[in-house]
N, C-alpha and C positions, 0 to 999 in steps of 0.2 A: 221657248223651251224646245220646240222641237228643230228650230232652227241650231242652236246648241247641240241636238243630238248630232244632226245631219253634218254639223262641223268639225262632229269630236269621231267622225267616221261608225257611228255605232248602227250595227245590224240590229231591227226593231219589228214587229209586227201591232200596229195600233189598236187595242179592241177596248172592249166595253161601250161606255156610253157616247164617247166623243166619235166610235166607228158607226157606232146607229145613227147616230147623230148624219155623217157623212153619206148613209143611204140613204137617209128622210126620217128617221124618225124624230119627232115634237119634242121629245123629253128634252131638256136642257139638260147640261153636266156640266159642274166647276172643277173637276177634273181628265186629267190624262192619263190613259191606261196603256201601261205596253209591255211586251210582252217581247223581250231581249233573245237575240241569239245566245249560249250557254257556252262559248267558245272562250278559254280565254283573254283572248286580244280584246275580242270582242267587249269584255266583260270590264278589263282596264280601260278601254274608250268609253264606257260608261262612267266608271266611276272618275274619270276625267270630266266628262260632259256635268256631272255630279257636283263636282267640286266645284265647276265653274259657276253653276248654278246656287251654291250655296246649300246644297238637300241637305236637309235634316229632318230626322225623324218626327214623323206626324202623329202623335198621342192624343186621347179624351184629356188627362189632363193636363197637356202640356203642347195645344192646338201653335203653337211657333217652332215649335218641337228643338229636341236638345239636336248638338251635333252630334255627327260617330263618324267610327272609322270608317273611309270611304276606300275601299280598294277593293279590287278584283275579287280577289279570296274572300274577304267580306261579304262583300255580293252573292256569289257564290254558297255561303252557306247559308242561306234564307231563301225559303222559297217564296214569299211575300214580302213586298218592301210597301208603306206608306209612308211619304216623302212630302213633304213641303220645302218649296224653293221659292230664291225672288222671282220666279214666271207663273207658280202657279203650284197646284196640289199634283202631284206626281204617283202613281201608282205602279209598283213593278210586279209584276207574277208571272211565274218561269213556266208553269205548267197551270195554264185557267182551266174552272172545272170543265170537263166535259172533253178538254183537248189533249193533245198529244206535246203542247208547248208550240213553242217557236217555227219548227222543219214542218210541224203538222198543219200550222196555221198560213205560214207561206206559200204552200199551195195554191192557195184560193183565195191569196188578198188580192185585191187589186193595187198600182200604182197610181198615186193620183196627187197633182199639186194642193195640198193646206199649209196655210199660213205662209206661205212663199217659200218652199222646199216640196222634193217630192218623197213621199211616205208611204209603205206599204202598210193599208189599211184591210183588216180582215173581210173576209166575205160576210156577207149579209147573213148567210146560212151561218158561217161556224157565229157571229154574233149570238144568234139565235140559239146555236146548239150549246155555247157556255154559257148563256142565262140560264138557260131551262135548266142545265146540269147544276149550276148556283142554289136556283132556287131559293134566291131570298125574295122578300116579299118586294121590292123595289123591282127586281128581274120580273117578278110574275107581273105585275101591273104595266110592264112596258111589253109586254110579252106578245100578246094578241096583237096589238102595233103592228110591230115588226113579222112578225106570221101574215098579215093582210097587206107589208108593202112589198113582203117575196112573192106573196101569193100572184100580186097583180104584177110583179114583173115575169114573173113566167107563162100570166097571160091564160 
């Protein structure tokens, strides 16, 4: 999937659980969260990388999910996408709670090779700062975690 991204040229910032995950946090996630530039070229390199991938919409009850129209414009008017593709469950959110979107979260990702591509993966903090601001009960129980593995990298 994200090798997909990286091919279809699309600016991304990686967060949620798969970016705790890339600090140290224990939690396992069976999906990918990210958090696209809103530009958009940017945003038809998605729904390219999209189509390649086969995304279709991920529903309670319809977990294969149907297709939709994939293109830029589309994209664009949803600020939340659940996606399932043949790589995996995909999650898109233009503006996660707590953040400023994409310009705000690229600040303070770092770069870092996963999965054999390099990805700008959110900072540990802004991680941290869209759980809390989430506040679902899944955020709150990984919460203290990730609070105790920033705590001990700054020592």
């Amino acid at each position: 999937m994200l090798g997909t991204l990286h091919r279809n040229k699309v600016a991304y910032v990686l967060i949620g659980g798969l970016a705790a995950v890339y600090h140290g946090s224990p939690f396992p996630t069976e999906d990918a969260d990210i958090t696209p530039d809103i530009g958009r070229r940017n945003l038809d390199n998605l729904a390219a990388a999209l189509r390649e991938l086969n995304a279709r919409v991920r529903t309670e009850s319809e977990p294969s999910g149907p297709p939709f129209s994939c293109d830029g414009e589309t994209l664009a008017g949803v600020q939340t996408w659940n996606l399932t593709t043949d790589a995996g469950d995909l999650n898109i959110t233009f503006t996660p709670s707590g953040t400023g979107g994409y310009r705000d979260l690229r600040r303070d990702a770092v770069q870092a090779p996963l999965y054999g591509v390099n990805v700008r993966i959110a900072s540990l903090g802004d991680v941290i700062r869209s759980k809390q601001a989430a506040n679902r009960p899944k955020d709150q129980r990984t919460l203290p975690t990730l609070r105790e593995i920033l705590a001990r990298r700054r020592g």
